[in-house]
C-alpha positions as a Python dict, from the first residue, in 0.01 Angstrom:
ca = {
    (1, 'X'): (0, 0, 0),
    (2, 'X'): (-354, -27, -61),
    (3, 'X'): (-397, 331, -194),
    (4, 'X'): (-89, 202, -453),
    (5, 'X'): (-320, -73, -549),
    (6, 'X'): (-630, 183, -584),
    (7, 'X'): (-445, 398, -758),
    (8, 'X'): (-364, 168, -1070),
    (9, 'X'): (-730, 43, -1153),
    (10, 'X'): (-1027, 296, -1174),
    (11, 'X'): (-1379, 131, -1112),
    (12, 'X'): (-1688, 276, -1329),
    (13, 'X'): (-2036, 204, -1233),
    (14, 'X'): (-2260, 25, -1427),
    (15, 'X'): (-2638, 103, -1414),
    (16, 'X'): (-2911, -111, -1555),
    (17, 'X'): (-3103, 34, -1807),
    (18, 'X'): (-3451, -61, -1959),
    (19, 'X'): (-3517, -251, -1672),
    (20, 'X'): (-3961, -223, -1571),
    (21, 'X'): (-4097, -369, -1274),
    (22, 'X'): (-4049, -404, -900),
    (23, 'X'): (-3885, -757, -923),
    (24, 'X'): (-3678, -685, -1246),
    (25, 'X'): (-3524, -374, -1083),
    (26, 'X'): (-3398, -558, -775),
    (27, 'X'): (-3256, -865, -1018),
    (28, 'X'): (-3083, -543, -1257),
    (29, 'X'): (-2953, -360, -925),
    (30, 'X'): (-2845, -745, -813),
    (31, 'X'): (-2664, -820, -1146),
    (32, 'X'): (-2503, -504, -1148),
    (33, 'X'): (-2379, -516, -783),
    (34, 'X'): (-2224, -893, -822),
    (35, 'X'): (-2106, -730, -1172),
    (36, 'X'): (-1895, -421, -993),
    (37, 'X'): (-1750, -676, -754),
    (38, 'X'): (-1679, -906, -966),
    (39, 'X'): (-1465, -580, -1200),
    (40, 'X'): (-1319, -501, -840),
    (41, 'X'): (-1131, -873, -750),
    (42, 'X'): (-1044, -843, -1121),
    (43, 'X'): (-889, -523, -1117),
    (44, 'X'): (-741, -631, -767),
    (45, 'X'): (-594, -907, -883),
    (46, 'X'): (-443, -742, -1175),
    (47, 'X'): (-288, -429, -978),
    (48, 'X'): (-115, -702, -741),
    (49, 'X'): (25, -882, -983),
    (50, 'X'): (157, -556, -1179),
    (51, 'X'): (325, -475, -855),
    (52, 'X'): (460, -821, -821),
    (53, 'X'): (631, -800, -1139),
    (54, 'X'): (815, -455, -1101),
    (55, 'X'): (1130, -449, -1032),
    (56, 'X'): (1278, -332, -674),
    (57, 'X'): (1406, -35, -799),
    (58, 'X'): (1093, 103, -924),
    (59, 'X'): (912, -3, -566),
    (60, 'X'): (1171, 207, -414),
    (61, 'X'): (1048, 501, -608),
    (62, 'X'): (732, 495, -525),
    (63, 'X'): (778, 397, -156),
    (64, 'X'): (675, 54, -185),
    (65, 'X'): (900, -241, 9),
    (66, 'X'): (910, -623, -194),
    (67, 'X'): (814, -715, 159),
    (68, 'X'): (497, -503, 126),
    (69, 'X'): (452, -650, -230),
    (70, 'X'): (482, -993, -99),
    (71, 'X'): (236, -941, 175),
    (72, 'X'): (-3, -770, -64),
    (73, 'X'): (52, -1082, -329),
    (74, 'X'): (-29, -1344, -128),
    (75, 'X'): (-365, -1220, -22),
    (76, 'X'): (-682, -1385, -179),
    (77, 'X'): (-840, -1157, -445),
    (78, 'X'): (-1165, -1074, -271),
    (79, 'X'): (-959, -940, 43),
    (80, 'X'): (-893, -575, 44),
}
């Protein structure tokens, strides 16, 4: 189920550019790590709820229960 979810949503990483100094660089590599994980509930949110909406038929196909759906649904976003 979770490799279904993977699957749908691809993750690019962003790097901070034109950032100088010792202290800036760990604020830009801060930003950028609360940015990615922010993109990742998104994009886990948004591959549930695709899967939510498709029909049983097309679960079936691609070796998915509604039962795994629904347990995969009701999770929080920021749990994997």
């Amino acid at each position: 189920m979770a490799q279904v979810i993977n699957n749908l949503g691809s993750r690019s990483t962003v790097r901070p550019n034109g950032i100088r100094g010792a202290n800036s660089s760990y604020i830009g590599e801060g930003l950028v790590t609360l940015f990615n994980r922010v993109h990742d509930w998104s994009e886990r949110r948004r591959a549930r709820n695709h899967l939510y909406q498709m029909p049983d038929y097309i679960l079936h196909d691609i070796g998915v229960s509604r039962a795994e759906v629904e347990s995969e649904y009701q999770k929080p976003f920021w749990q994997a």
